[in-house]
Structure formats: structure tokens, C-alpha cells
C-alpha positions as CSV (number, residue, x, y, z in Angstrom):
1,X,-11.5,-29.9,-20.3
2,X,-13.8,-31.2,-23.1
3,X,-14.0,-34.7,-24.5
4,X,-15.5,-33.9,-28.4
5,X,-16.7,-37.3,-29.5
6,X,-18.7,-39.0,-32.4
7,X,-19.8,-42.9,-32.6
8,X,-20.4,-44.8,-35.7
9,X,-23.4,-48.0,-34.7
10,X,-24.8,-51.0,-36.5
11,X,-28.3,-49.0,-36.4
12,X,-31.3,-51.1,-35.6
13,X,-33.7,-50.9,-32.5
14,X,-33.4,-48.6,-29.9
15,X,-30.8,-49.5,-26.8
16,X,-29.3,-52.8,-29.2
17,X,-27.6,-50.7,-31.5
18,X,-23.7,-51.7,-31.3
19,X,-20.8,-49.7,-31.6
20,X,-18.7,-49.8,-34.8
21,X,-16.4,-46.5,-34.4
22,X,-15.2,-44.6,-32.2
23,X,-13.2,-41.4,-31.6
24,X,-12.6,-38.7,-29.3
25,X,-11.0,-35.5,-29.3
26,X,-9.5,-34.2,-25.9
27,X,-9.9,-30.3,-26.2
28,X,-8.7,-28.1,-23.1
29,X,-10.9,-24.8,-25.1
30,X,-7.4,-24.1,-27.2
31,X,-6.8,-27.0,-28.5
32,X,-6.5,-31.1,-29.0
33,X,-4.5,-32.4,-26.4
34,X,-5.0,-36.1,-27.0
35,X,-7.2,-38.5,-29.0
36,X,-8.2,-41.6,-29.3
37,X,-9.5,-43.5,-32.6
38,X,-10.7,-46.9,-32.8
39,X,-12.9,-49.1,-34.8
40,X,-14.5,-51.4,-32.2
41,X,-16.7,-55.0,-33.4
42,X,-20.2,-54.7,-32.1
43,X,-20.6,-58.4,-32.6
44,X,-23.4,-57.7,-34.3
45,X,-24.5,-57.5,-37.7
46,X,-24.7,-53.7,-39.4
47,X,-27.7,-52.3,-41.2
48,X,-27.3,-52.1,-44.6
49,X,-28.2,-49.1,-44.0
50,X,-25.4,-47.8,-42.3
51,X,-22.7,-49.7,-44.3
52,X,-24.0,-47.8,-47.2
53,X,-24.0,-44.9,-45.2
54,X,-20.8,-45.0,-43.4
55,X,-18.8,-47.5,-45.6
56,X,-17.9,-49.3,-42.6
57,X,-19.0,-53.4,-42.7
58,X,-18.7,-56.6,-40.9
59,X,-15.7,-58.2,-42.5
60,X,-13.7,-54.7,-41.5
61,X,-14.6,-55.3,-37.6
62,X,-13.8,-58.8,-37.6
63,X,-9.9,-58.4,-36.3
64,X,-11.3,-54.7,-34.3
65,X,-11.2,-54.8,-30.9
66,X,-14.5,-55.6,-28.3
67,X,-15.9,-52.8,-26.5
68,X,-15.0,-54.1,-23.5
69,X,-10.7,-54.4,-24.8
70,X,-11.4,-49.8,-25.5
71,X,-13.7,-49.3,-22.5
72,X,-10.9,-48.1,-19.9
73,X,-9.0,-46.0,-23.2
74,X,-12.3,-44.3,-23.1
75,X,-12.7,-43.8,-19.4
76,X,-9.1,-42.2,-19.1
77,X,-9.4,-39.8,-21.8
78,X,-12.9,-38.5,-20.7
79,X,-12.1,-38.3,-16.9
80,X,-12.7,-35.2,-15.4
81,X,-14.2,-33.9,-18.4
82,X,-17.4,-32.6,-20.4
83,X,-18.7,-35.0,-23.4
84,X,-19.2,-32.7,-26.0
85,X,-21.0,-33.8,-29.7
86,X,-23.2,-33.2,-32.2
87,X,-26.7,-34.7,-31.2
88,X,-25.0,-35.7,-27.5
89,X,-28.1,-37.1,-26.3
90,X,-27.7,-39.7,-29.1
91,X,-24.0,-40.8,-28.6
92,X,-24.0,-40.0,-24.7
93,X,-27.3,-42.5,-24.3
94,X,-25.3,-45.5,-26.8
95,X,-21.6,-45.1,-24.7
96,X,-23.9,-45.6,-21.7
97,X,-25.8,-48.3,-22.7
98,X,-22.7,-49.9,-23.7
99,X,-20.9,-49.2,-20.2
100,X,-24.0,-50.7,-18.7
101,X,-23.3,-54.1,-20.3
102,X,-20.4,-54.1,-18.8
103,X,-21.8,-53.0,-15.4
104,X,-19.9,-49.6,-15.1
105,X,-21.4,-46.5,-14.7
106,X,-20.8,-43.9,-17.3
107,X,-22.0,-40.6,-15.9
108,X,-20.7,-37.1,-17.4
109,X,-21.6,-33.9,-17.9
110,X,-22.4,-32.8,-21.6
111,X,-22.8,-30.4,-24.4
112,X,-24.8,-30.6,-27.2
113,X,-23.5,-28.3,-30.7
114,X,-27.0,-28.9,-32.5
115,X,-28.4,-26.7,-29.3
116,X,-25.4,-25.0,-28.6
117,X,-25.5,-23.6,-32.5
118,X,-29.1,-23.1,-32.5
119,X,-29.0,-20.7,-29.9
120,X,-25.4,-19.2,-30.9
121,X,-25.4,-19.0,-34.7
122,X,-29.1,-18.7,-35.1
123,X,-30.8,-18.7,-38.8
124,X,-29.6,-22.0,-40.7
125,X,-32.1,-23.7,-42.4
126,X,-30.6,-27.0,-41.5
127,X,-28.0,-27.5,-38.3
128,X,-26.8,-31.4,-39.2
129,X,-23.2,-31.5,-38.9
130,X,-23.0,-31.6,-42.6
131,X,-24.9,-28.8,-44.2
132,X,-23.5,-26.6,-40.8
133,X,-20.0,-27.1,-41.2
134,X,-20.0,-26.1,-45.3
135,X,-22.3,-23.3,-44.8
136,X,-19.5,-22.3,-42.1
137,X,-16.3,-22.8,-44.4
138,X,-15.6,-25.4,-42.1
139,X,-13.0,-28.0,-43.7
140,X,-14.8,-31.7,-43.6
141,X,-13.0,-35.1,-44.7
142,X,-14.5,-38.8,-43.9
143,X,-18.2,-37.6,-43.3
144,X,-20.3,-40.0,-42.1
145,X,-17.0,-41.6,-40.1
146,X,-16.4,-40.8,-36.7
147,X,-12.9,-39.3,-37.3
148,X,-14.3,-36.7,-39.9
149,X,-17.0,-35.9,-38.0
150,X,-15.7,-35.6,-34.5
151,X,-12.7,-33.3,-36.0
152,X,-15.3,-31.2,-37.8
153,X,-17.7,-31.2,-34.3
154,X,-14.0,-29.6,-32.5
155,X,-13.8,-26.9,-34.7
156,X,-17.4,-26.0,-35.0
157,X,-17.4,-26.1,-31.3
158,X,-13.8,-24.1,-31.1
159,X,-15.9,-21.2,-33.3
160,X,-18.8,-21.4,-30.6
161,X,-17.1,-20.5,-27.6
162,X,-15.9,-17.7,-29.5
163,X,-19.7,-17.0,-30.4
164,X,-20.1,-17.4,-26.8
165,X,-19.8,-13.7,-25.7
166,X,-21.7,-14.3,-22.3
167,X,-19.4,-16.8,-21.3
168,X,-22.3,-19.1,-20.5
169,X,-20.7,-22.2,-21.4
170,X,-17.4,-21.5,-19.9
171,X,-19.2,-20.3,-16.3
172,X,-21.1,-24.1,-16.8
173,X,-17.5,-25.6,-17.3
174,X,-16.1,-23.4,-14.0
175,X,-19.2,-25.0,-12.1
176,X,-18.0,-28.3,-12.7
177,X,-15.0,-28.0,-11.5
178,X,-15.9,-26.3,-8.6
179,X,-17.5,-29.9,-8.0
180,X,-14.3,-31.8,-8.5
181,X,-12.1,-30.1,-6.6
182,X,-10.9,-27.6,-3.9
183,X,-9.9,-24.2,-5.9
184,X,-5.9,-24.6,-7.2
185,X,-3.6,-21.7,-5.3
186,X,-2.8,-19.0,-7.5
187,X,0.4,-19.4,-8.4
188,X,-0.8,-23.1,-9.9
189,X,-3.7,-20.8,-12.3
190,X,-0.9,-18.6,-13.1
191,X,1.2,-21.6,-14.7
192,X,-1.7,-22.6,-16.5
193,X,-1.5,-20.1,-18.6
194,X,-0.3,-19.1,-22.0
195,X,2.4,-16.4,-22.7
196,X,0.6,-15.4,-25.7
197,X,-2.0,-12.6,-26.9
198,X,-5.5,-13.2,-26.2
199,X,-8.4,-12.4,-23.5
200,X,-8.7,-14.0,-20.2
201,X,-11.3,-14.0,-17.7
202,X,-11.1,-14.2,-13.8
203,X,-14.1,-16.4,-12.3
204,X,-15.2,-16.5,-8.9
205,X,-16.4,-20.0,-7.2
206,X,-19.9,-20.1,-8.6
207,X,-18.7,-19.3,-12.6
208,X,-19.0,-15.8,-12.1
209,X,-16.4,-13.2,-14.1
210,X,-15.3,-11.0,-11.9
211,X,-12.6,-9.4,-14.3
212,X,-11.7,-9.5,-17.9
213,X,-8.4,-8.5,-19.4
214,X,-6.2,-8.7,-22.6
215,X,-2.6,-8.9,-22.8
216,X,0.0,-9.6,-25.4
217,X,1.7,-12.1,-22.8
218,X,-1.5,-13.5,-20.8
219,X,0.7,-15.3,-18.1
220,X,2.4,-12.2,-17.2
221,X,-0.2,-9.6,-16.9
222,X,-2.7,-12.3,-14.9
223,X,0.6,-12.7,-12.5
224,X,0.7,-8.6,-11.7
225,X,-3.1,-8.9,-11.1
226,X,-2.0,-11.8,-8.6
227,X,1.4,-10.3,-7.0
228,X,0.1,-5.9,-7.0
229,X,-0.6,-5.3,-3.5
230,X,-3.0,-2.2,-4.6
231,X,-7.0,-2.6,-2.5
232,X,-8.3,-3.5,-5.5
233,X,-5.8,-6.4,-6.5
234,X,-6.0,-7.5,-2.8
235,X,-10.0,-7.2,-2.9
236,X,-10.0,-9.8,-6.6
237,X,-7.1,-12.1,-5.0
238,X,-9.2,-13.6,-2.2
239,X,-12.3,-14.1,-4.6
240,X,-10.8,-15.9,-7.8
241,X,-11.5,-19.2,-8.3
242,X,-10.1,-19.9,-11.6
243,X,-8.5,-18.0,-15.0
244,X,-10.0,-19.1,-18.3
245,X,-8.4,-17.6,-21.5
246,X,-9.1,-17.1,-25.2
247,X,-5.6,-16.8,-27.5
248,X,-6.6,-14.2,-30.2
249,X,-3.2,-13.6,-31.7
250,X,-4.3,-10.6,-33.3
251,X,-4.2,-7.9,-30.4
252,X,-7.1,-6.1,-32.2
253,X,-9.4,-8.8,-32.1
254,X,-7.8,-8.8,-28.3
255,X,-9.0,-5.1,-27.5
256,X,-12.8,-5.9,-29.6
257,X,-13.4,-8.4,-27.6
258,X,-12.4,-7.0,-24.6
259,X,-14.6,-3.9,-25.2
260,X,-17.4,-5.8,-26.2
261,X,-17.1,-8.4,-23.3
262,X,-16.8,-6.2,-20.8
263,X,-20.3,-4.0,-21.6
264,X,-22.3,-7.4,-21.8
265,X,-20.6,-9.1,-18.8
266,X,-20.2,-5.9,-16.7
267,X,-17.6,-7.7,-14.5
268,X,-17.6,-5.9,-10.7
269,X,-13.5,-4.9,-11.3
270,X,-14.0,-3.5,-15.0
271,X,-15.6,-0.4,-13.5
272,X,-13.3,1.6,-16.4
273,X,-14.8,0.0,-19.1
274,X,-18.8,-0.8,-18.7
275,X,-19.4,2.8,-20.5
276,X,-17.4,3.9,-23.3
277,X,-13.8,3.9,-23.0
278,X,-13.4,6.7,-25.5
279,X,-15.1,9.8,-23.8
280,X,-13.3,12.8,-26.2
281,X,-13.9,13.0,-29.8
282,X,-12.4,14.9,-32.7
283,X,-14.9,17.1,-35.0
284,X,-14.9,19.3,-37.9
285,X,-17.1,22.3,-37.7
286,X,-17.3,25.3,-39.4
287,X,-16.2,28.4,-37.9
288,X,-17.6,32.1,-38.1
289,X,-15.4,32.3,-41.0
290,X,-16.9,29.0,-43.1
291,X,-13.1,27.3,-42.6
292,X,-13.7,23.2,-41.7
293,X,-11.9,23.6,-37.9
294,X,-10.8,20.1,-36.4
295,X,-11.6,20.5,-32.6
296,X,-11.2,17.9,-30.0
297,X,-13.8,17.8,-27.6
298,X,-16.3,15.7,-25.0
299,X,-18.0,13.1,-27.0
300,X,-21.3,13.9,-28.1
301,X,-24.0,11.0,-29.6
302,X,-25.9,14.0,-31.3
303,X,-22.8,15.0,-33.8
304,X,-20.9,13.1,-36.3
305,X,-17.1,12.2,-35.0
306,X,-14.2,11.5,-36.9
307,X,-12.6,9.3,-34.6
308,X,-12.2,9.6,-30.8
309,X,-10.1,9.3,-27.5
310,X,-9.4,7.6,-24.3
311,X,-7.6,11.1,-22.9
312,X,-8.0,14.7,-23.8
313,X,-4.6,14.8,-23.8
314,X,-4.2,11.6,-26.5
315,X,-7.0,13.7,-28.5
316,X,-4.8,16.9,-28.7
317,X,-1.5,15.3,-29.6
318,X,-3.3,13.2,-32.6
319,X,-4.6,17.3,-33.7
320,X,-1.2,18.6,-33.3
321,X,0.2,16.1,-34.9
322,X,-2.9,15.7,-37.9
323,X,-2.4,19.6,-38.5
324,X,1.6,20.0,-39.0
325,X,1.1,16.7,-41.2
326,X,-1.0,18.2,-43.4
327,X,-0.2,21.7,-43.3
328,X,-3.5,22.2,-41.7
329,X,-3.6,26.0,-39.5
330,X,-3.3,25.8,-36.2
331,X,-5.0,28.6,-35.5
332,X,-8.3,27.6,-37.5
333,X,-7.8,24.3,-35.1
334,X,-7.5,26.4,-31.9
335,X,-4.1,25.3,-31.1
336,X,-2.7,28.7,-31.7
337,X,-4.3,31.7,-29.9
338,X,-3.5,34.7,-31.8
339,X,-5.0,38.0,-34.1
340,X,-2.3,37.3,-36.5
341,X,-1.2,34.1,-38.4
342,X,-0.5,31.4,-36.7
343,X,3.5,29.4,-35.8
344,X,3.2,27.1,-38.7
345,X,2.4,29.8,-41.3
346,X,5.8,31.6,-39.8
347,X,7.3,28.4,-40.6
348,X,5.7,27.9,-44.3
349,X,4.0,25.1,-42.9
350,X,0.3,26.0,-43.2
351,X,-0.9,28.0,-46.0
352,X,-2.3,31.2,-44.4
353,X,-6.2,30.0,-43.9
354,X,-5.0,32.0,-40.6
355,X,-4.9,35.3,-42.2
356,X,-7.3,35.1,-45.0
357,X,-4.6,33.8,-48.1
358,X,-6.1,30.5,-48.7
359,X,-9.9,30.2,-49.2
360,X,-12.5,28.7,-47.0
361,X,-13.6,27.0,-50.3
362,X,-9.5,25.6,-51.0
363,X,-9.0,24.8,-47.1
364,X,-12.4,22.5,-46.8
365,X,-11.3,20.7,-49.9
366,X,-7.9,19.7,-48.2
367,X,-9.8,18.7,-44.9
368,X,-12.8,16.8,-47.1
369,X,-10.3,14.7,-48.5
370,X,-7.9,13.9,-45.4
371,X,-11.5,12.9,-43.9
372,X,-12.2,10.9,-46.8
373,X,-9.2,8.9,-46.9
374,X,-8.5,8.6,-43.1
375,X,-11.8,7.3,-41.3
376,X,-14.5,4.3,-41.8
377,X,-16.7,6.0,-43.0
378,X,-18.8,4.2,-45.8
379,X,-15.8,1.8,-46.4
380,X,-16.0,-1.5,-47.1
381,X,-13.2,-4.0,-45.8
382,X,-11.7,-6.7,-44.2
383,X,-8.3,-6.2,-42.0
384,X,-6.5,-9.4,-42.0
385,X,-4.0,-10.4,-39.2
386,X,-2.1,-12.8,-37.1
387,X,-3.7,-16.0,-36.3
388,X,-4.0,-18.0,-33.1
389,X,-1.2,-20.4,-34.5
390,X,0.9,-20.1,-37.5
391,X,-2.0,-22.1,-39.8
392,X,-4.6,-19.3,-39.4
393,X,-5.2,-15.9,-40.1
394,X,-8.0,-13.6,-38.4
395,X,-10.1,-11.6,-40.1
396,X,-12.2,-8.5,-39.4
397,X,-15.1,-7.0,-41.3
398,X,-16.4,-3.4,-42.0
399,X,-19.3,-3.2,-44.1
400,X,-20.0,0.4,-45.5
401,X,-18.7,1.7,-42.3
402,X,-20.0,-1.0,-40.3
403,X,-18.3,-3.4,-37.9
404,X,-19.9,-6.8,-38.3
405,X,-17.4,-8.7,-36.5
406,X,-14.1,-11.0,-36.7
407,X,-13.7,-14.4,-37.4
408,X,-10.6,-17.1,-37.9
409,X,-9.8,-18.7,-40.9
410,X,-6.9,-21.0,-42.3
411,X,-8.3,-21.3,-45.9
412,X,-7.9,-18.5,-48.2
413,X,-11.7,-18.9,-50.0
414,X,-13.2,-18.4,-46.4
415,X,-12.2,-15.0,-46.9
416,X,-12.5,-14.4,-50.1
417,X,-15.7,-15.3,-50.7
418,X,-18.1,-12.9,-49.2
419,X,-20.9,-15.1,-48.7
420,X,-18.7,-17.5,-46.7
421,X,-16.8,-15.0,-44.8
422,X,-20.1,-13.7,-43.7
423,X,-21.2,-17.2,-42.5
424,X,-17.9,-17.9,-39.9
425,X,-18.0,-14.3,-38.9
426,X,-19.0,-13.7,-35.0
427,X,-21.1,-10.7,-35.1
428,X,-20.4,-7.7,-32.9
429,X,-21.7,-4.6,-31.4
430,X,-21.1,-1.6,-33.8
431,X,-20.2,1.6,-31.8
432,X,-17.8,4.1,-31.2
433,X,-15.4,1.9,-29.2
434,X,-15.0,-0.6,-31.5
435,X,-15.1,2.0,-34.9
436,X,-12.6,3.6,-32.5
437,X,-10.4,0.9,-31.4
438,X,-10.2,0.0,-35.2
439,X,-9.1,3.3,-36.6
440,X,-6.9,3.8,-33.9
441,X,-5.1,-0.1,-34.6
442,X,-4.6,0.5,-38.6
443,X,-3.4,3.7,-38.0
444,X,-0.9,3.0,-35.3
445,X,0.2,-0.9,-35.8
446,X,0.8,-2.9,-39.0
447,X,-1.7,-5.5,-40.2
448,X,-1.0,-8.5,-42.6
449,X,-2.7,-7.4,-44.9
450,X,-6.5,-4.9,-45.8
451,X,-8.9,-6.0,-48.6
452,X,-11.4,-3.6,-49.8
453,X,-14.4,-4.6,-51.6
């Protein structure tokens, strides 16, 4: 659990600055779960500085409460948590001067987003909370006040643990717990969990991912992980510590992550997926006869695919299926072994490339432009989807052909503005898996919506 926080002071020297706002966000990594907002009387004077700056002064924290009236509010809603905020070593060093007054001793973990960003979403000429959150499309109201900024700190955080793809601040998170606690049983980590789409991630004791996993229903598939009685499942039930999750909504953004996540993290149970998990490809080469022949075969680096396979056997129902669509020959295609024409010219449903009645020149044309109209290649778009709640939308990007990476969004000019959209997207690996995993989504499920650009 994080506590996301931003204080407003009086300014002045260093240590005997007073506290003029407060508020705190408490985010379990999904979303806000509690808060708490207060104006508080330092009883001091504020720079004029800072009134100018923040537009809070003196005569509005006359009636406000005393530090000491908010200190156990503050207490409750942080315990057992990680203090999270923009320049943390600032507000972190002023709540613990002011718990020192009162002789307590404020001690937490923390997270800093100017750091966390830097390192994350490298590149910005400027990382204040501000200029950050606007070059990110990030909404921003009351700037300069602790609500505004505190709300805007959750969600720039929210979009850097998606950033996160080496799960290094979620492993820090598991480690802390680890300190607070014996390890809950597993039926207690399966009720924590959401029975919605998304990625989750099986830890060991020390922060370690041992597994990672998507699901459309994230409670249920973590339980048959938890209840199979297969070596393997027995082997991961005496190590796991703890589930974290991501909700995606979108189940491509789901299988993207997956197949990205598991390649960097190379979790010991995702032995499937560290390589590709596409090994057959289809192809279009020219026979002896100069007809384009679709072929299905081991994936090769060295040749130009179309699109590729998790099974030989998935590969050679998508040809079957490609050439009685489009009247294709099977014979051409190798699906047919005969010296004559092939069962679908029999059935006036290929046009006779078999025997020699339609051209090499006519045939190539057709295949060309099914090619043309039914892969990435050198197309420019952005597949919109489901969000993580009913607010948002996710987007993915393909630049000429290119994955760049998915983001979420819940106003319309993130997207459609280029510039902006490339700002809040989280890059990601190009490579056959995900060009793969794409192709295969479009084609086989329906999307909100597909801008091309």
C-alpha cells in the first residue's frame, strides 16, 4: 500500500517551516482507497512568498486545525504503508520534523517520482510536477495546492509502475512486507484479488517473480495455479510469498505485457515463454513456376514473415482457411498434393493457377494485395480498447509497422494528438511476438475502435 502525499508550508528557514496543507492519497497500486485533506494552522506567519504562490494565507488557517488535532488522521492512513511524492525527501523531512515536535517518531519507507521518472521516462527537459504532468497529458487542477498536486503525483505514479517493466518497485514494496509480517496463507492472496483482466505476478519471500500470468478473471486462474496438484504447481505453491496484479482491461495489452515481461524478468516457471512464443511463420515465396505460394513453416529471422504461430497446426488452419477465403489454390499453397488441379478448382473455388489458367502475373496481384491489406507492414495506427474502469480507454501504437507501445488515457486529445500520445505512451520491445500477438488480436477479437494516421 502507498500513501501519495503533498504538503503546502509557510516557507522560511530550513527545519521552522510550518505546515499549511495537507493531503494524502491511499493507493493500494489500482487505485485510491482513502484520503485525507486538510488545511492545518502552522501558527506561524506565511512567506509572502508562498501566499502568492499557493494562494493559501493567514486569516484562512485561523479556524484550521493544529498539527497536533491531524497528527493521529495522518498516522492511521499511512500505517503499514510507503510515502510516496514528488521531491519525498522534501515533504518526508517537514512531516518528520513536525512529528518530532510532538515527540513521536515518524519513520516510513519512501518513494520519490522526480527519481522514480528520471530513471523511468527518461528525456524531459524539466521533471517538476508541473511541466511533467502537461508534457504527459496528465489532467492537473489546484497546482500549487496540495490536493491538485497530490492527485496529479497518484496518477503520474499510477503510469510509472506501468513503466516499471522490471518490477523493481513492486519487488521493493514485497520486501517490505516481508518485514511486517509472516506470509498470508494462500487462500487469503487468492481473495485479494480482482476478477478482472490484467497481469499478475507471483513473488517469492525476498521480491523475486517466480511466475507471471494474464487472465481475463485474475482471481480464478491465480486459484488453479494454487488448487492443480501438477509437480510444477506443487513446486510454485510452497515458494510464493505474495500475488501482485496489474488490471489492463484490454486483454491485448494483457498478452503485450505478458510477452514482454516475461523475456525481461525470465521468471524460473515461465520456461514457455523466455524465447519466442510464436516458433512457425507463414511466408510467400515463389515457386518454380513464379506463382507467390503461402507456406507455413519454422520461423526464420533471415526472411520476411507475414505473420506467425504458436502451433504448426494453428499455422495450417489459418492457410486453409486464408486460401478458400480468397479463392487462393491450394495446390500452389501445398495443401493439395496432386499433377492435376487442385479440390477447390473442382469446386470453382480457386481460379486454376493449379493448371496454368490464371497467370503467375494475375495470381501475385491477388496475393500482393491480400498482403497489403492484412499485415502491419508500413501502417501507421493506434488500436483503441477497453479501459481499466469505465472512464478510460487504452491505446496501442504502430508506427510505420512499428510497435511503440500502449498507454491509458480518459481524455480524447491524449490520443489524438500525436505529440501527446507519444509522451504517455510506455515504450515496448518491437518483435515478432508482439507484431504477432497484435495481428492475431485485430483479426480474431473486436476492438473499440482503430485510427490510422
Amino acid at each position: 500500500m502507498y500513501a501519495i502525499l503533498d504538503i503546502e508550508t509557510t516557507g522560511g528557514q530550513y527545519n521552522e517551516e510550518g505546515i499549511t496543507e495537507i493531503a494524502i492519497y491511499k493507493f493500494d497500486g489500482q487505485e485510491v482507497v482513502d484520503q485525507f485533506i486538510s488545511l492545518v494552522n502552522p501558527e506561524i506567519p506565511i512567506q509572502p512568498f508562498v501566499v502568492k504562490l499557493t494562494g493559501i494565507n493567514n486569516a484562512m488557517l485561523r479556524s484550521a486545525p493544529k498539527f497536533y488535532e491531524v497528527a493521529k488522521r495522518i498516522i492511521e492512513i499511512t500505517q503499514d504503508c510507503i510515502i510516496v511524492a514528488h521531491n519525498a525527501s522534501f515533504d518526508y523531512r517537514i512531516l518528520r520534523t513536525e512529528f518530532r515536535r510532538l515527540g513521536y517518531d515518524f519513520e516510513k519507507p519512501t518513494l520519490c517520482t522526480v527519481e522514480l521518472s528520471k530513471k523511468l521516462i527518461p528525456g524531459h527537459q524539466s521533471y517538476s510536477l508541473g511541466k511533467l504532468v502537461r508534457e504527459l497529458g496528465i489532467p492537473m487542477a489546484d497546482r500549487h495546492r496540495a490536493t491538485g498536486d497530490a492527485m496529479a503525483t497518484v496518477k503520474l505514479f499510477k503510469m510509472l509502475l506501468a513503466q516499471d517493466l522490471e518490477k523493481e518497485i513492486v519487488k521493493s514494496y514485497i520486501k517490505t512486507e516481508v518485514k511486517s509480517g509472516i506470509s498470508p496463507k494462500l487462500l487469503d492472496i487468492v481473495e485479494a484479488l480482482p476478477s478482472r483482466t490484467g497481469i499478475y505476478y507471483i513473488h517469492r519471500e525476498d521480491g523475486t517473480i517466480i511466475y507471471i500470468g494474464k487472465s481475463k478473471n485474475i482471481k480464478k486462474r491465480v486459484n488453479q495455479h494454487f488448487t492443480t496438484t501438477s509437480r510444477k504447481a506443487k513446486k510454485m505453491q510452497l515458494e510464493v510469498f505474495a500475488v501482485t496484479f496489474e488490471e489492463t482491461g484490454s486483454e491485448l495489452i494483457a498478452l503485450l505485457k505478458e510477452s514482454e515481461e516475461v523475456k525481461i524478468n525470465k521468471p524460473v516457471y515461465n520456461r514457455s515463454q523466455k524465447k519466442t512464443i510464436f516458433p512457425f511463420a507463414l511466408y510467400a515465396e515463389k515457386n518454380k513456376d513464379g506463382y507467390l505460394a503461402l507456406t507455413v513453416k519454422k520461423a526464420d529471422g533471415r526472411k520476411k514473415e507475414i505473420t506467425s504461430f504458436s502451433t504448426l497446426l494453428e499455422g495450417k488452419t489459418m492457410l486453409h482457411k486464408i486460401t478458400a477465403e480468397q479463392q487462393f489454390c491450394q495446390k500452389v499453397n501445398g495443401l493439395y498434393d496432386t499433377k492435376k488441379e487442385c479440390f477447390q478448382y473442382d469446386m470453382k473455388e480457386c481460379k486454376g493457377a493449379c493448371i496454368g489458367k490464371e497467370t503467375p502475373e494475375d495470381y501475385n496481384a491477388r496475393i500482393n494485395y491480400f498482403l497489403e491489406n492484412n499485415h502491419l507492414q508500413n501502417k501507421s495506427m493506434v488500436v483503441i480498447d477497453r479501459g481499466r474502469n469505465i472512464n478510460e480507454r487504452s491505446a496501442v501504437l504502430i508506427e510505420d509497422g512499428v510497435y511503440k507501445g500502449y498507454c491509458f488515457y480518459d481524455l480524447n486529445h491524449q490520443v489524438n494528438n500525436i505529440e501527446i500520445l507519444k509522451n504517455i505512451i510506455i515504450p515496448m520491445e518491437n518483435n515478432r511476438d508482439s507484431r504477432s500477438i497484435i495481428q492475431s488480436y485485430i483479426k480474431k477479437r473486436r476492438v473499440s475502435k482503430i485510427i490510422t494516421f
